[in-house]
MMTF fields as JSON, N, C-alpha, C and O atoms, coordinates in Angstrom:
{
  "mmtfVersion": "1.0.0",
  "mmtfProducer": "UNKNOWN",
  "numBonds": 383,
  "numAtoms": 384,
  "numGroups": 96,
  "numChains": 1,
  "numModels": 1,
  "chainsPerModel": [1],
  "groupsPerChain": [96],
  "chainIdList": ["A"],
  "bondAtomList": [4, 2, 8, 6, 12, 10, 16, 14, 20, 18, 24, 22, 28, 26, 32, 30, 36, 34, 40, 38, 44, 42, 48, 46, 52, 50, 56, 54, 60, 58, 64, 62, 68, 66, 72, 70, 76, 74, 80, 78, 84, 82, 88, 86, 92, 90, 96, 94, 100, 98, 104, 102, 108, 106, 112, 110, 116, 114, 120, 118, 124, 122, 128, 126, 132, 130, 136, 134, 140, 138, 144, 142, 148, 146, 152, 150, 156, 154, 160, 158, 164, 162, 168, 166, 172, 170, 176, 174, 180, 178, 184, 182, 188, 186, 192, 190, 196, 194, 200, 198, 204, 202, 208, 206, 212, 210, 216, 214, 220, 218, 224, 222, 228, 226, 232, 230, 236, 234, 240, 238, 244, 242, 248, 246, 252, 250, 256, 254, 260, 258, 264, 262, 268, 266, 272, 270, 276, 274, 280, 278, 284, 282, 288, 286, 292, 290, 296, 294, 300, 298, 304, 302, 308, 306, 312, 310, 316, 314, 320, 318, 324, 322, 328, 326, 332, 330, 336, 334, 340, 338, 344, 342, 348, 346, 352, 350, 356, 354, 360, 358, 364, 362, 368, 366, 372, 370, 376, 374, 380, 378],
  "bondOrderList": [1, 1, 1, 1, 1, 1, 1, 1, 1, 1, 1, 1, 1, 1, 1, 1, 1, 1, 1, 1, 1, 1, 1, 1, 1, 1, 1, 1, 1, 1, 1, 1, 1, 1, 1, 1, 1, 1, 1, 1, 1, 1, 1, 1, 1, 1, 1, 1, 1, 1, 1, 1, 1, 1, 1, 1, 1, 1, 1, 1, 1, 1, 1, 1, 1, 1, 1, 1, 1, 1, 1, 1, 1, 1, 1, 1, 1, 1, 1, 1, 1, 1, 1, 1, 1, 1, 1, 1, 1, 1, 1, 1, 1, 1, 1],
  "groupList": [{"groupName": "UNK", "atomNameList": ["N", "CA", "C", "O"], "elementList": ["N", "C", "C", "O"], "formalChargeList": [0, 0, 0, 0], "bondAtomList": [1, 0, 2, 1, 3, 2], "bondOrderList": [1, 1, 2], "singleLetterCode": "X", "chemCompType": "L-PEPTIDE LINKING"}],
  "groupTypeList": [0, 0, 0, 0, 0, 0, 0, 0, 0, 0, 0, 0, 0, 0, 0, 0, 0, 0, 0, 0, 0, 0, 0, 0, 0, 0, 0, 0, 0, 0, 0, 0, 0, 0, 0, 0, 0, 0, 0, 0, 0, 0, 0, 0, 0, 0, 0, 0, 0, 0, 0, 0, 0, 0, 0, 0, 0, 0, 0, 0, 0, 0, 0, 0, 0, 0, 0, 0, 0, 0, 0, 0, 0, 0, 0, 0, 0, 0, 0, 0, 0, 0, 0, 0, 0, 0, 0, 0, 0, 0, 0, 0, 0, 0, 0, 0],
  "groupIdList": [1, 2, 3, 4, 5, 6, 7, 8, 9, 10, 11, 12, 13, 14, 15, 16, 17, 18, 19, 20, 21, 22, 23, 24, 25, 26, 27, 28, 29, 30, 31, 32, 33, 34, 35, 36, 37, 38, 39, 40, 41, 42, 43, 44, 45, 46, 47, 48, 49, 50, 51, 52, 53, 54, 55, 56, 57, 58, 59, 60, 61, 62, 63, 64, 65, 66, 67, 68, 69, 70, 71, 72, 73, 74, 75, 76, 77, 78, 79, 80, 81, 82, 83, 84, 85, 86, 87, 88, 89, 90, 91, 92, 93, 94, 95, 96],
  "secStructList": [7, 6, 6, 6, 1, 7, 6, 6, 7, 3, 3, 3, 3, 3, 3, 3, 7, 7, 7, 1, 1, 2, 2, 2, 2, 2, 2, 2, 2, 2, 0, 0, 0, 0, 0, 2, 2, 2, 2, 2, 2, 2, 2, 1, 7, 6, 2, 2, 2, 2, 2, 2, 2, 2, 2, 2, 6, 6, 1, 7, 7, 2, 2, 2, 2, 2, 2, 2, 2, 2, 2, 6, 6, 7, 7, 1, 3, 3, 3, 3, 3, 3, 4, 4, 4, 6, 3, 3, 3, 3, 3, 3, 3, 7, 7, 7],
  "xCoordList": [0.823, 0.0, 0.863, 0.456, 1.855, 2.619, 3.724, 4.452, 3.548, 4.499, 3.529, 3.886, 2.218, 1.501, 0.519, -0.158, 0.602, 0.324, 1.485, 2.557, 0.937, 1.328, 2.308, 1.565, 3.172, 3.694, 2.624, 2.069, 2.43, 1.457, 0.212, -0.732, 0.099, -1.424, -1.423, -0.463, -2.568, -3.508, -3.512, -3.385, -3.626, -4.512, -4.97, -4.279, -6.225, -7.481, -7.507, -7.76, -7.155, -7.663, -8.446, -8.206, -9.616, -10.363, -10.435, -10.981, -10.099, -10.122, -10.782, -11.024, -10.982, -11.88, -10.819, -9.79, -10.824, -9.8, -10.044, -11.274, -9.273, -10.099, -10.245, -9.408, -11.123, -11.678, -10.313, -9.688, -10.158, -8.779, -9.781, -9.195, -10.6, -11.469, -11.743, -12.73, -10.617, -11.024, -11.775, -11.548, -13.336, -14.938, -14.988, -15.22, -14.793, -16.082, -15.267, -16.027, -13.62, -12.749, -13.578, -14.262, -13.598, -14.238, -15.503, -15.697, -15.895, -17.632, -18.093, -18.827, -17.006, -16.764, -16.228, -16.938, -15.23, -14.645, -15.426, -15.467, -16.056, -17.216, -18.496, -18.908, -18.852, -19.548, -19.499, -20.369, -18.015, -17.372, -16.839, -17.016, -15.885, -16.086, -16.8, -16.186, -17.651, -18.472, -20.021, -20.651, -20.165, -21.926, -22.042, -22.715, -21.606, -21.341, -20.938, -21.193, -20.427, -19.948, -21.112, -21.316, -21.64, -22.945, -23.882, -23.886, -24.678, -25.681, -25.124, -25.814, -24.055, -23.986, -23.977, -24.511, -23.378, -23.882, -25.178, -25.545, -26.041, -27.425, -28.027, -28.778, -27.533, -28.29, -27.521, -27.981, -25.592, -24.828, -23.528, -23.33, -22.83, -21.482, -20.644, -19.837, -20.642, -20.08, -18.901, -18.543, -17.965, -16.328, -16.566, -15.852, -17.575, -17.552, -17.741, -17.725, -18.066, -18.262, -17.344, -17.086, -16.638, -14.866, -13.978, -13.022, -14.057, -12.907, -12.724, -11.663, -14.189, -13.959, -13.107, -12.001, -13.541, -13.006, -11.248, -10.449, -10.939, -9.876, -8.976, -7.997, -9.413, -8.48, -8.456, -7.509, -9.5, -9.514, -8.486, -7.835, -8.26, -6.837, -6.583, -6.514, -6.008, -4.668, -3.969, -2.745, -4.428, -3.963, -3.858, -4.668, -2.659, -1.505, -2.389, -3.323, -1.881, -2.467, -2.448, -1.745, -3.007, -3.233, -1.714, -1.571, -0.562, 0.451, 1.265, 1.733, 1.505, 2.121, 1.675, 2.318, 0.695, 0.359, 0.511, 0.969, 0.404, 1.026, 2.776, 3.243, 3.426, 5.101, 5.414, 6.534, 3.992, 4.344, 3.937, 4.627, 2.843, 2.812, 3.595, 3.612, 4.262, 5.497, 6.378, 6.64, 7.196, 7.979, 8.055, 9.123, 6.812, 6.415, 6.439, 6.165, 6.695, 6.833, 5.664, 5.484, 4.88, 3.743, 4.09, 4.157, 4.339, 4.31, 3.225, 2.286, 3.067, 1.711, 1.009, 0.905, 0.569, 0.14, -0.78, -0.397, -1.924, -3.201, -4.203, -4.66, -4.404, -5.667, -7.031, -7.058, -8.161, -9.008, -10.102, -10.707, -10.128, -11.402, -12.585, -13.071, -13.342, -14.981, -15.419, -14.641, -16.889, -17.588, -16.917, -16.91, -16.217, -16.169, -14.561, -14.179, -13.945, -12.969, -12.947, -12.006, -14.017, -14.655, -13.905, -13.464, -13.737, -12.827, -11.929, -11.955, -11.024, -10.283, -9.686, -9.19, -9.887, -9.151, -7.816, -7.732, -7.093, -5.612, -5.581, -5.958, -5.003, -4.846, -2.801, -1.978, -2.518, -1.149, -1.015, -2.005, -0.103, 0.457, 1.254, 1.538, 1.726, 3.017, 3.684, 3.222, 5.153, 6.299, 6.849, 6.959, 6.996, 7.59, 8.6, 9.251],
  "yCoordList": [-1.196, 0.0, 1.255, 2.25, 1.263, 2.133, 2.492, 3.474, 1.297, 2.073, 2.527, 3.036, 2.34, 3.036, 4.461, 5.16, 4.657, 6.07, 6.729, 6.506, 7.716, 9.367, 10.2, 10.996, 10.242, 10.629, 11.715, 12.537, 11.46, 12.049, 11.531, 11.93, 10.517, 9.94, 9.222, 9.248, 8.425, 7.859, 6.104, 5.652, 5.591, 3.977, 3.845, 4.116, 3.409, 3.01, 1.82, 1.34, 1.22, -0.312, -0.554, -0.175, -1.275, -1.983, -3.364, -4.128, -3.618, -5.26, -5.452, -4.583, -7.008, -7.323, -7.483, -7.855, -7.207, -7.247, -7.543, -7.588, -8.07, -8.506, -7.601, -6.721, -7.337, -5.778, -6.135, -7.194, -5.3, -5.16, -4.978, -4.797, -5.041, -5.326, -6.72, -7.389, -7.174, -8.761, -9.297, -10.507, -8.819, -9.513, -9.362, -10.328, -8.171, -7.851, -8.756, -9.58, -9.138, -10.334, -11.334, -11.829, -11.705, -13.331, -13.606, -14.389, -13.063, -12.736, -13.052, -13.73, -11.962, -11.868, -13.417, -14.206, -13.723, -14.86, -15.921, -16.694, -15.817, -17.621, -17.467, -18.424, -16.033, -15.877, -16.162, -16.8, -15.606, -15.682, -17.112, -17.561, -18.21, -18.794, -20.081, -21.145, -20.07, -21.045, -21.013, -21.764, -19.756, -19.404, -19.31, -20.218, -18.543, -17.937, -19.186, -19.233, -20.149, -21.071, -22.515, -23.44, -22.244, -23.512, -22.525, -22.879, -21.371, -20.912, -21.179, -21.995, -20.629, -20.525, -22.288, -22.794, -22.574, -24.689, -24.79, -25.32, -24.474, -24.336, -24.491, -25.368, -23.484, -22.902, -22.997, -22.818, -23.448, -23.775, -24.519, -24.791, -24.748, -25.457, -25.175, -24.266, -25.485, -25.268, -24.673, -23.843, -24.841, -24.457, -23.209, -22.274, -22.947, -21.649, -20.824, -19.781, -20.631, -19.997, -19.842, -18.897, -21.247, -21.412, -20.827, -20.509, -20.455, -19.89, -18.053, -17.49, -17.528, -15.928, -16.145, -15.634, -16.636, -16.714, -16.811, -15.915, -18.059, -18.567, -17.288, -16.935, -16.547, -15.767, -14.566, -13.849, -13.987, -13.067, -13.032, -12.023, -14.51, -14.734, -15.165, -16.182, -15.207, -15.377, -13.981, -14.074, -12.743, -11.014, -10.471, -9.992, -10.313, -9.498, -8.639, -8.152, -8.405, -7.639, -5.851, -5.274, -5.285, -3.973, -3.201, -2.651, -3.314, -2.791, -3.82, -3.194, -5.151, -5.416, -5.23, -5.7, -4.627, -4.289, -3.024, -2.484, -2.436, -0.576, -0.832, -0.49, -1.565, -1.444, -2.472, -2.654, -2.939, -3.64, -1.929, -1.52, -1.601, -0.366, 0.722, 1.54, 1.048, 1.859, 1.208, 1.863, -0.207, -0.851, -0.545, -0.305, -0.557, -0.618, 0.927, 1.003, 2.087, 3.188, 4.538, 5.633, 3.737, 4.892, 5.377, 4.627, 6.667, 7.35, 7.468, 6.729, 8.717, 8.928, 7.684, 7.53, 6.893, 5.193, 6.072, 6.749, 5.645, 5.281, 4.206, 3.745, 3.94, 2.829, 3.27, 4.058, 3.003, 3.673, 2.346, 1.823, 1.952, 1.092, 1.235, 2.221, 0.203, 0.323, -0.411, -1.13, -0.335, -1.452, -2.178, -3.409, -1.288, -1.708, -2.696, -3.438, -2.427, -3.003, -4.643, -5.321, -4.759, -5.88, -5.46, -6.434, -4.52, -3.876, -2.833, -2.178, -2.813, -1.363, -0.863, -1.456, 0.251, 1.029, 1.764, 2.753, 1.447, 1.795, 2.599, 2.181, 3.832, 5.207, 5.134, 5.13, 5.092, 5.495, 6.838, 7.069, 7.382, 8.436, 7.655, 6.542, 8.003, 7.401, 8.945, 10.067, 8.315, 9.0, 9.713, 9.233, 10.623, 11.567, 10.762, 11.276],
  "zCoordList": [0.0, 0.0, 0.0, -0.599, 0.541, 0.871, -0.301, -0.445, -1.073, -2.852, -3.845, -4.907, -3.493, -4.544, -3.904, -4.658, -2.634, -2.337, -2.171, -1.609, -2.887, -2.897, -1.687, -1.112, -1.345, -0.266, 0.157, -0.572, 1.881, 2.513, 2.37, 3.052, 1.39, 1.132, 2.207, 2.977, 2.435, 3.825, 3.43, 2.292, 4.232, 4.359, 5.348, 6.33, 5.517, 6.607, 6.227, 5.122, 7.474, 7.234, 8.13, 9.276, 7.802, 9.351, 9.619, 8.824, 10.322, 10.457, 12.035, 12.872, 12.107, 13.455, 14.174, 13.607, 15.772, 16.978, 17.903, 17.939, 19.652, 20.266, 20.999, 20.801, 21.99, 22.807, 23.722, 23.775, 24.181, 25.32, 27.132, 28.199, 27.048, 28.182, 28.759, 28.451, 29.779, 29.991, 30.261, 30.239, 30.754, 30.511, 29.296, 28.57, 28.819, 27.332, 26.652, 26.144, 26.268, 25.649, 25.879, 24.983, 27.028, 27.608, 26.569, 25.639, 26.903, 26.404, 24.519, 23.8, 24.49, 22.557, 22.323, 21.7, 22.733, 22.483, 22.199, 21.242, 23.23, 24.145, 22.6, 21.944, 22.391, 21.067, 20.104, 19.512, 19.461, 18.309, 18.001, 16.869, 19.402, 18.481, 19.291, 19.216, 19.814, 20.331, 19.461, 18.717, 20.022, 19.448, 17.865, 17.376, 17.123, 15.6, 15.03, 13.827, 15.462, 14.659, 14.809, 14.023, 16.0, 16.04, 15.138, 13.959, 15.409, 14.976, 13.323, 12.713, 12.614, 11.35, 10.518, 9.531, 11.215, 11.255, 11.184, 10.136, 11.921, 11.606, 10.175, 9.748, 9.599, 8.295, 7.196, 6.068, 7.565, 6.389, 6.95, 8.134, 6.063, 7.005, 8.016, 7.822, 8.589, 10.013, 9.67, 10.505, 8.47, 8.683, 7.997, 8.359, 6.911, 6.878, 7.468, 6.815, 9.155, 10.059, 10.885, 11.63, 10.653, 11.558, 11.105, 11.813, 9.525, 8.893, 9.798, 10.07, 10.065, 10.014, 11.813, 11.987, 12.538, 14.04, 13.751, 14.023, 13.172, 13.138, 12.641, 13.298, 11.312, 10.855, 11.443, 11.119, 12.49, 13.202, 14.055, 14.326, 14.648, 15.664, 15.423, 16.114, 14.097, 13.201, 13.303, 13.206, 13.471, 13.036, 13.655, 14.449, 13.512, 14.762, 15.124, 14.487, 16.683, 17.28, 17.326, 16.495, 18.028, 17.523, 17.022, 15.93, 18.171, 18.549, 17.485, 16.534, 17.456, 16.071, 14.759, 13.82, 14.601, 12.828, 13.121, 12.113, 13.769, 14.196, 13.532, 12.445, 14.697, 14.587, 12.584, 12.107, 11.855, 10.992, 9.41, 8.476, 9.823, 9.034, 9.358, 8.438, 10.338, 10.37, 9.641, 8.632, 9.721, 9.062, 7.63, 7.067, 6.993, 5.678, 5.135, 3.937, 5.739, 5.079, 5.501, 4.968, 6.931, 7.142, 8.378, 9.352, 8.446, 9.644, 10.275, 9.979, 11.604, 12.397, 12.334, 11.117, 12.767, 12.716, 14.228, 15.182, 13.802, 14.818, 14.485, 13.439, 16.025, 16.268, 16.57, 17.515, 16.058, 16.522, 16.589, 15.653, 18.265, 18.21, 18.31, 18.863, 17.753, 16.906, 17.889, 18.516, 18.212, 19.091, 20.09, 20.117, 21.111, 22.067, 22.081, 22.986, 20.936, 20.37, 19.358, 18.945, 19.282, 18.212, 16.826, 16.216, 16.371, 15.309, 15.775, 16.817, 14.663, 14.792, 13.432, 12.474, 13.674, 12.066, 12.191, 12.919, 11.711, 11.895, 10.281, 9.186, 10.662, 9.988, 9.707, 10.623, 8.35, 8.836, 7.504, 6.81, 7.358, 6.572, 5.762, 6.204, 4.578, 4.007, 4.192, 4.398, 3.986, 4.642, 2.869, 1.741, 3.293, 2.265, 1.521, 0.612]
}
């Protein structure tokens, strides 16, 4: 992303994360991948419901995809969590 923007241009990424609140974590977790994955079994295959959990915590966490888009050429790097931290959108700059 960072060789085809514009020096000073932007990337927003949003991806799903886990809340940094250790109930509201517990909670999301026991949901995401206990509940979401029986209910979506229900009505279609079970692993297509396993795949979104699994790759959610597969992805680095907030502070290593921060220190991984600095790496890559973006300055000013922010996190900004969504719902309670269920997502987050990470803002970086590319570097002059």
């Amino acid at each position: 992303m960072a060789r085809v923007l514009k020096p000073g241009g932007r990337a927003v990424i949003l991806e799903f994360a886990s809340p940094r609140n250790r109930l509201f974590r517990a909670v999301y977790h026991f949901y995401f991948l206990r509940v979401l994955p029986w209910l979506g079994g229900l009505i279609s295959q079970r692993s297509a419901y396993q795949y979104l959990p699994d790759s959610v915590l597969e992805f680095p966490d907030r502070e290593t995809f921060k220190s991984m888009m600095e790496a890559a050429g973006f300055s000013d790097v922010r996190i900004h969590d969504l719902t309670g931290g269920i997502a987050a959108v990470h803002v970086g700059t590319r570097s002059a």
